[in-house]
N, C-alpha and C positions, 0 to 999 in steps of 0.2 A: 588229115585229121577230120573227122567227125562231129560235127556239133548239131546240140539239139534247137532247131529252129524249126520256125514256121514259116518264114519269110528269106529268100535270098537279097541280101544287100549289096547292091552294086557298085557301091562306094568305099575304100576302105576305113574310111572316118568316121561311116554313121555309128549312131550309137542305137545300140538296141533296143526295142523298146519292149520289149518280154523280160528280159532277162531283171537280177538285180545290180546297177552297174554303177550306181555311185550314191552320195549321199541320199537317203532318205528315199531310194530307190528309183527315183525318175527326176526330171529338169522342174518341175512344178514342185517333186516332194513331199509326194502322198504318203510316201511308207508302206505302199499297200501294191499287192500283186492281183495276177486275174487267175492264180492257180490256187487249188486247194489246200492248204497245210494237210502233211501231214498227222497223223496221231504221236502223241510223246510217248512210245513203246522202249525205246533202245538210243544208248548213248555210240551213237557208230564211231563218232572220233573225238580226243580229246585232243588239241595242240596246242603247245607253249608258245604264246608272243610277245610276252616279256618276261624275262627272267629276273627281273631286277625289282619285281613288286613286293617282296619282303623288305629292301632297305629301304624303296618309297614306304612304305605302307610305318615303318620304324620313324622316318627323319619328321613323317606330318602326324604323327600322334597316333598312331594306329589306322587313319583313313587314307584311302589312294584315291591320292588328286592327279591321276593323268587320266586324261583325253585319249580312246580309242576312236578308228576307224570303223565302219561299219564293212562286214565281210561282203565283199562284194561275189556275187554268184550269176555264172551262166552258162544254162546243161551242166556238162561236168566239171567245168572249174571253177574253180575259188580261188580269188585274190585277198590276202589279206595283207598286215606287216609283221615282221617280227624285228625285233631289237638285238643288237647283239653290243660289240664294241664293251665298255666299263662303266661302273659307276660309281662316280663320285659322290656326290649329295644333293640336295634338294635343292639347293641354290646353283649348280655348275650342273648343268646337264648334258653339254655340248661332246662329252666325252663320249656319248651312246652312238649310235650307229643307228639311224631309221633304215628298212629293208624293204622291199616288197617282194611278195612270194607268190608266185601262182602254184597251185596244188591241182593237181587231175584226180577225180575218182573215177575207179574201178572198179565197178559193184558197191562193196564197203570198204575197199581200201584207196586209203590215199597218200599220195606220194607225191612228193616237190620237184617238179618240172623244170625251176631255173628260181633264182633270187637273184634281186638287183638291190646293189648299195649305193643307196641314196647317197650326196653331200647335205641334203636339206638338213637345216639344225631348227630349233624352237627359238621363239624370241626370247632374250635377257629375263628370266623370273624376279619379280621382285624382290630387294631384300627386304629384312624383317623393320616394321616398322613402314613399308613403301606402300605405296598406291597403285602399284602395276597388280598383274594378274600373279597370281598365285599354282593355279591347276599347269601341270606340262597340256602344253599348248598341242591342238589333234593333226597326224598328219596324215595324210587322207588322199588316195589315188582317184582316178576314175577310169570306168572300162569303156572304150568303145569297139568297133567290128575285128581289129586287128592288132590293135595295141590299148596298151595300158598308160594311163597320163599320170606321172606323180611327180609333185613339186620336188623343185632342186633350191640349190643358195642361190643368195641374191633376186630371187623374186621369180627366178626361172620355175620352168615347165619340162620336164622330158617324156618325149613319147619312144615309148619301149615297147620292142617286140610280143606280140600276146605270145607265138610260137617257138622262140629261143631266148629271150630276156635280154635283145642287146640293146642299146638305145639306139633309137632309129634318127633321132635329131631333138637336140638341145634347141627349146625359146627362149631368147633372152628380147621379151620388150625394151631393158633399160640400155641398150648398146652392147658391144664386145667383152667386154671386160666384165666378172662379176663383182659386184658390191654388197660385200659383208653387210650391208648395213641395211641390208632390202628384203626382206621377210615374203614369204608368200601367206597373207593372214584368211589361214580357213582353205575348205577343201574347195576342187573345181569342178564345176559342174559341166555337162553337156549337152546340147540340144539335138534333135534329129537328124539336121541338116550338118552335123560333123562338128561345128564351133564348140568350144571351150574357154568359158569363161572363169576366171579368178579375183581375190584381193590380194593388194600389195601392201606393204608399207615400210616408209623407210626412219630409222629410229636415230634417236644420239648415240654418238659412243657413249659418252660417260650422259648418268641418270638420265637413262632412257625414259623413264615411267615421270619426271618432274619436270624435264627441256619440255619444249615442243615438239611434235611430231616432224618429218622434214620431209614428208611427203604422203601420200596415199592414193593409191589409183584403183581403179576397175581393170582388169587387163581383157581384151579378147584377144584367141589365136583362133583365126578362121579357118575354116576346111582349107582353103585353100594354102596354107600355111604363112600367113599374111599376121603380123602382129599392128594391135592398134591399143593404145592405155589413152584414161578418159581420167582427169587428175579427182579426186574428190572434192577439190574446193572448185571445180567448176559444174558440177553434176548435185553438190549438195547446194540448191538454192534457199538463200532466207534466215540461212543459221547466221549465227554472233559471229562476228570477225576474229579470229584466231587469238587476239589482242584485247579484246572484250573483257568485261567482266560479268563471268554464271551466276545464279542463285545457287547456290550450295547448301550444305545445314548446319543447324545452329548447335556452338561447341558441347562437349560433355561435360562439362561445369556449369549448363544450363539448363540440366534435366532436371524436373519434368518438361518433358516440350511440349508446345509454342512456350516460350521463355513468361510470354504476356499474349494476350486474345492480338493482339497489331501486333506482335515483334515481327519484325523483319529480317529474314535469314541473311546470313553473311557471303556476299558475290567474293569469286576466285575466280584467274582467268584462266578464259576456254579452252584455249586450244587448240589447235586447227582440227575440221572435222577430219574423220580418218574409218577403215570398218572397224567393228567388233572387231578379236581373234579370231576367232570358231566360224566365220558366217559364211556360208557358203551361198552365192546367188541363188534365185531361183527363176526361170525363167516361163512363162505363161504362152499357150497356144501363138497366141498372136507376135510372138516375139520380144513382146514389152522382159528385160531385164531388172529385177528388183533383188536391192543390197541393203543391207543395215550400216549405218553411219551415226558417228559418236562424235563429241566433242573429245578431244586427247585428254586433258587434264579434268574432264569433271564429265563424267560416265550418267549427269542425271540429265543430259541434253542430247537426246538422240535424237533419229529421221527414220524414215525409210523411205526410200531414195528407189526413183523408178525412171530408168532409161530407156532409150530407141536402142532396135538390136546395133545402129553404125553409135552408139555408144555416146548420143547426144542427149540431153537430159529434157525428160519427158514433166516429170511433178515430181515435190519433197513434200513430205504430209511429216510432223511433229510431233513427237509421242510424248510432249509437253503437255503437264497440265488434264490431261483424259480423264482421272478417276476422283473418283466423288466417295469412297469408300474408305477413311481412313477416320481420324477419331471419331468415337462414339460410332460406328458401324462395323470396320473389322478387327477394331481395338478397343478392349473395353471401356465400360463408361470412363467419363475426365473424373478424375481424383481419387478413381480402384485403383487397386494393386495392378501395375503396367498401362494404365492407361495413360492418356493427354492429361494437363494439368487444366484445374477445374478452369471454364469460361473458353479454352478451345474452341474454334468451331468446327459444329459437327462437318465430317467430312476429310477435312485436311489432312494432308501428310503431316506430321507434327515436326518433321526437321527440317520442313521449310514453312509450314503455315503456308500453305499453297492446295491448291486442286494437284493429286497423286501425279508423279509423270512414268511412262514405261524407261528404264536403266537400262542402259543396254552395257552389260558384265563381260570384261575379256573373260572372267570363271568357268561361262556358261558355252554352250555351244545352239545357242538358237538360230535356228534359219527363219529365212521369211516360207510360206507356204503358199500357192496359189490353187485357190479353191474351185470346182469344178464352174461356179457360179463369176469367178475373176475376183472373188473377194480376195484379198493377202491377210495370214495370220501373223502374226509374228509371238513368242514367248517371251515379255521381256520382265527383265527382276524388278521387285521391290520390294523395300526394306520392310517397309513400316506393317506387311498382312505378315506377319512372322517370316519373314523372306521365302515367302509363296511367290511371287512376283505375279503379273497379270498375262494373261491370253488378251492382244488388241488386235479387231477387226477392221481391214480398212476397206471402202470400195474401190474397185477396178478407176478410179477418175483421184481417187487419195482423200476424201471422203471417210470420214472415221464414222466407225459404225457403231462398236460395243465391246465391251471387254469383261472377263470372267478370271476370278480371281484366283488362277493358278499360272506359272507360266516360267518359271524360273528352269534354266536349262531344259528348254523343251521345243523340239520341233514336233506339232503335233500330227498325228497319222488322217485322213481321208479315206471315211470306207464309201464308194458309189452303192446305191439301192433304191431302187421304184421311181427314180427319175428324181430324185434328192441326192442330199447326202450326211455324214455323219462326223462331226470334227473328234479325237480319241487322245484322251492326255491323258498323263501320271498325273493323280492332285495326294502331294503329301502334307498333313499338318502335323509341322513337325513342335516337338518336345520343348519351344524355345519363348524367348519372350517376345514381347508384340516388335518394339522397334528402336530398342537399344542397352542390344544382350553384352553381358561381360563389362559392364562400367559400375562397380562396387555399389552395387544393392540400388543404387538410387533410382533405378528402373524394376523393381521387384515383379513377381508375378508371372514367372515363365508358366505357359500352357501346357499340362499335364495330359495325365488319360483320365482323369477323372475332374477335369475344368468343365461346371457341366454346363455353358452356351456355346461351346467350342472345342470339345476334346480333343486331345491328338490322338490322330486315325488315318490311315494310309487306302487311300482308290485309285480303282482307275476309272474317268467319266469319260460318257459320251454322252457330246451336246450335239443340239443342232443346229443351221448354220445363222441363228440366230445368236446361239453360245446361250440357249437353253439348255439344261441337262435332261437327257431319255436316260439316260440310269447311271446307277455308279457300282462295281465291285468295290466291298472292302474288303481289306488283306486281316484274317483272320486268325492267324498261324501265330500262337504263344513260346514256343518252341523254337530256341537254336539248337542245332542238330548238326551232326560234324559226322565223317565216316572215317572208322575207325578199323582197325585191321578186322576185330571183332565183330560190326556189322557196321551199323547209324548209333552213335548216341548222341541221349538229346535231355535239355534242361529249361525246365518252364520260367523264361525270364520275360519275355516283352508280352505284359498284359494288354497294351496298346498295337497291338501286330507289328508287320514290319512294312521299311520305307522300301516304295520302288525304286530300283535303280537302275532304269533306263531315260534315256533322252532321248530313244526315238522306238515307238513301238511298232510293230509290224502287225497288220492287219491282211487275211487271203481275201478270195472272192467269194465266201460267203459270209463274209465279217466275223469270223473269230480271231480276237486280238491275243498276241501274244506279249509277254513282259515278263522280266525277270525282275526278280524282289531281294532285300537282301536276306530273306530266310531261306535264300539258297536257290528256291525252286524258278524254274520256267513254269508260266501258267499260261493256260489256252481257257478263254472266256469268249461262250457263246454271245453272238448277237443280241441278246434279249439282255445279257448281263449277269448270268449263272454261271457258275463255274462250268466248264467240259472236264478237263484234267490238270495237271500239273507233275512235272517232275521234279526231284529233287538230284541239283547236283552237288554244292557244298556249297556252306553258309559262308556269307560275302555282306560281314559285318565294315561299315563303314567302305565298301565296294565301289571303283569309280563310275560314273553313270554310265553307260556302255548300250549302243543301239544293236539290232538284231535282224534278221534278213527273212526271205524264206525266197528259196530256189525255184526253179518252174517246175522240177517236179513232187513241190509240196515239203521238201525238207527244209530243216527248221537250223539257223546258224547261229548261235547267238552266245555271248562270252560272261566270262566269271573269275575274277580273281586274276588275270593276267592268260586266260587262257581260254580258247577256242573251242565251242563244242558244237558239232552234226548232231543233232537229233531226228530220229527216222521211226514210221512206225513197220511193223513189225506185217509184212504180205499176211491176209489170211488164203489158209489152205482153197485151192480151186474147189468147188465142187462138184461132187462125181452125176452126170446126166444120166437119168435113168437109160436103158436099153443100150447105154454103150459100156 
């Protein structure tokens, strides 16, 4: 077999480092390639990888809350998943069948080479009324030289043949035996040198989301095929003892919040720290590995947590307390409609009367990002900016830097240029109320399109790596548009444009960011911040966040609705040399 490389790799573990081969494209998590996107001429393939998103999309009220992989691409394969097995409902998901599929192209056609059936299953969703995560949990492969790595049960790892789809060897960190009760939380990433690292966690049987956690670890599997786990209570230093009591928020028969200018929000206990779901490492030139870490029981006490590559703990920096932007600055004045109640102080999160903290959401899928400069991003939520959540910047030593007030499910993309660089988020302001929607009017005031110190309006910005903004696209587009046997029709409803729905954008190497929205289209946004093009594939109202690739030679991968699309532009004709 044939592949498109620039490099022979002598090892079979390495992972590539052209290709697209795992989360958010590279161990750091740029989201960004050194090739050119192609132009959005031609839909070359369209593939189904879940067929079950009509009943999801039915049981959550019309929105699809599952978690995609990002299509992993290199030369002419494509790894992605598909779903098969049943489905049951929104609360029993274990009936599905996770898959992984390599597909070969051949010019414009493609064809499935081997699929492998996972045992991996999601963690227990919570039931209604629960405190667990809600979104089906992402399951998520990674590519290196000769195999493909995707999570199994019990906390396992299997490496599968890139060339036949067999499994080439089962990791099990936790012993022989597998244990139901041991999740692999979030995708795995890989470094140069062959390693692979993951999260684990191990849950209760019965109410998992309100016991304690019963365990959580960092896993390495080394090139050399050596497993080593680093526990989370020993690598997260400084947090509350698992038996503690958090600051939480104060009840909903207390709104308007701060209840009084001194009330004091009500402590529950911690938890043991444990990751996010969705988090996948990210691992920095020098080897330093950095993971996001949470208290189990109370999601408003995170870290980000920074090890040695032999998985010994380096610094914990605390994403407690960072933001100064909540009443009277990203929530209307105290005593308007949705704002603090009058005598608040300016600043506070109002459901704790505290300085904001970054939340880190099983919902979301945010990774940490390492920046060409050693800064780490991280996306983490908050309630109280309309559930915008924050972008926090920390330095390479854990040193907090800055934070900008977007960040909610978002690992954000890195474009390199002129010996800088360029951080690139989705910023949606969404249609909601400031910071305590759905409790019978006593929070009135949701933000509209026509709220005129804050309208809801949908971009996408690029800062710099100060978390300055150099420009913002807004989403324009008034028109949902559907295609019909008959051509595209379409009806002017969202005067406010529409939300983007990706969590991770893809940026080439001359900085044209790509993002799909839910008015259907893929858009391609020159570096300056203009539109280039956009295509339209079909409207992906209430769509799950879904991240998007682009291949080494410029084509474009990225999903919609439960389904998989190649976009390619279209060769222009050679042209004829005079005298021949």
């Amino acid at each position: 077999m044939i592949r498109v490389l620039a490099l022979v790799l002598l090892s079979s573990q390495v992972a590539f480092a052209q290709g697209w081969s795992q989360w958010a494209a590279n161990a750091r998590h740029e989201s960004a390639t050194a090739a050119a996107g192609q132009r959005l001429d031609r839909i070359e393939a369209e593939v189904l990888i879940d067929p079950f998103v009509v009943q999801e999309k039915t049981d959550a009220g019309g929105d699809l809350l599952t978690h995609y992989p990002v299509p992993l691409v290199d030369g002419d394969e494509i790894v992605t998943i598909v779903k098969s097995g049943t489905y049951t409902d929104f609360f029993q998901r274990n009936s599905q069948i996770w898959n992984v599929r390599l597909m070969q192209r051949n010019g414009i056609v493609y064809s499935t080479r081997w699929t492998y059936e996972s045992d991996w299953k999601p963690v227990p969703p919570t039931q209604p009324g629960g405190n667990g995560p809600v979104w089906e949990q992402v399951y998520h492969p990674a590519l290196t030289a000769d195999s493909v790595w995707a999570p199994g049960a019990g906390g396992t790892i299997d490496r599968i043949s890139r060339a036949d789809g067999h499994r080439i060897q089962r990791f099990n960190p936790f012993g022989a035996a597998v244990d139901p009760t041991i999740f692999v939380a979030g995708p795995p990433v890989t470094n140069d040198a062959g390693d692979v690292y993951y999260n684990a966690i191990r849950l209760a049987t019965t109410n998992p989301w309100t016991a304690d956690v019963h365990g959580a670890w960092l896993v390495k599997v080394a090139a050399n095929g050596t497993t080593s786990i680093a526990p989370f209570s020993s690598i997260v230093t400084g947090a509350p003892a698992a038996n503690a009591q958090c600051t939480s928020a104060f009840l909903n028969s207390q709104l308007p919040w701060p209840p009084s200018p001194n009330a004091v929000a009500p402590a529950i206990p911690c938890g043991g720290q444990r990751p996010g779901l969705n988090v996948a490492p990210a691992i920095a030139p020098d080897g330093t590995v950095y993971t996001i870490s949470r208290a189990h029981l109370n999601d408003r006490w995170g870290y980000l947590v920074a090890v040695h590559p032999d998985l010994t703990p380096k610094w914990t920096a605390s994403l407690r307390n960072r933001l100064h932007d909540g009443c009277n600055v990203a929530i209307p004045l105290n005593g308007t409609p949705g704002g603090c109640r009058n005598g608040a102080a300016t600043g506070v999160d109002p459901a704790e009367n505290q300085p904001g903290s970054g939340r880190v959401s099983d919902n979301g899928t945010s990774s940490p990002v390492v920046a060409p400069d050693g800064r780490i991003l991280y996306g983490s939520y908050t309630r109280y900016n309309y559930s915008q959540g924050h972008l926090l910047s920390f330095n390479a030593d854990g040193t907090f830097n800055a934070a900008y007030g977007w960040g909610w499910d978002l690992t954000p993309a890195i474009y390199r240029h002129n010996g800088t660089y360029s951080v690139l988020l989705k910023e949606n302001h969404y249609n909601a109320s400031a910071y305590c929607a759905d409790i019978g009017g006593k929070c009135p005031g949701d933000r509209s399109f026509t709220t005129p110190w804050d309208p809801e309006q949908y971009f996408i910005t690029q800062l710099d790596p100060s978390l300055q903004v150099e420009w913002k696209f807004k989403n324009t587009e008034t028109q949902s548009c559907t295609r019909l046997d008959t051509g595209i029709g379409c009806i002017d409803d969202h005067p406010a444009g529409f939300e983007w729905c990706v969590n991770a954008i893809a940026v080439d190497a001359r900085g044209v960011v790509y993002a799909n929205a839910e008015d259907g289209n893929l858009y391609a946004i020159n570096p300056d911040g203009t539109l280039r093009e956009r295509m339209f594939l079909n409207l992906a109202l209430g769509a799950a966040y879904t991240p998007l690739s682009i291949g080494q030679d410029g084509r474009i991968y990225t999903q919609n609705d439960g389904k998989l699309f190649v976009i390619s532009g279209i060769p222009e004709p050679r042209r004829r040399v005079a005298g021949r």
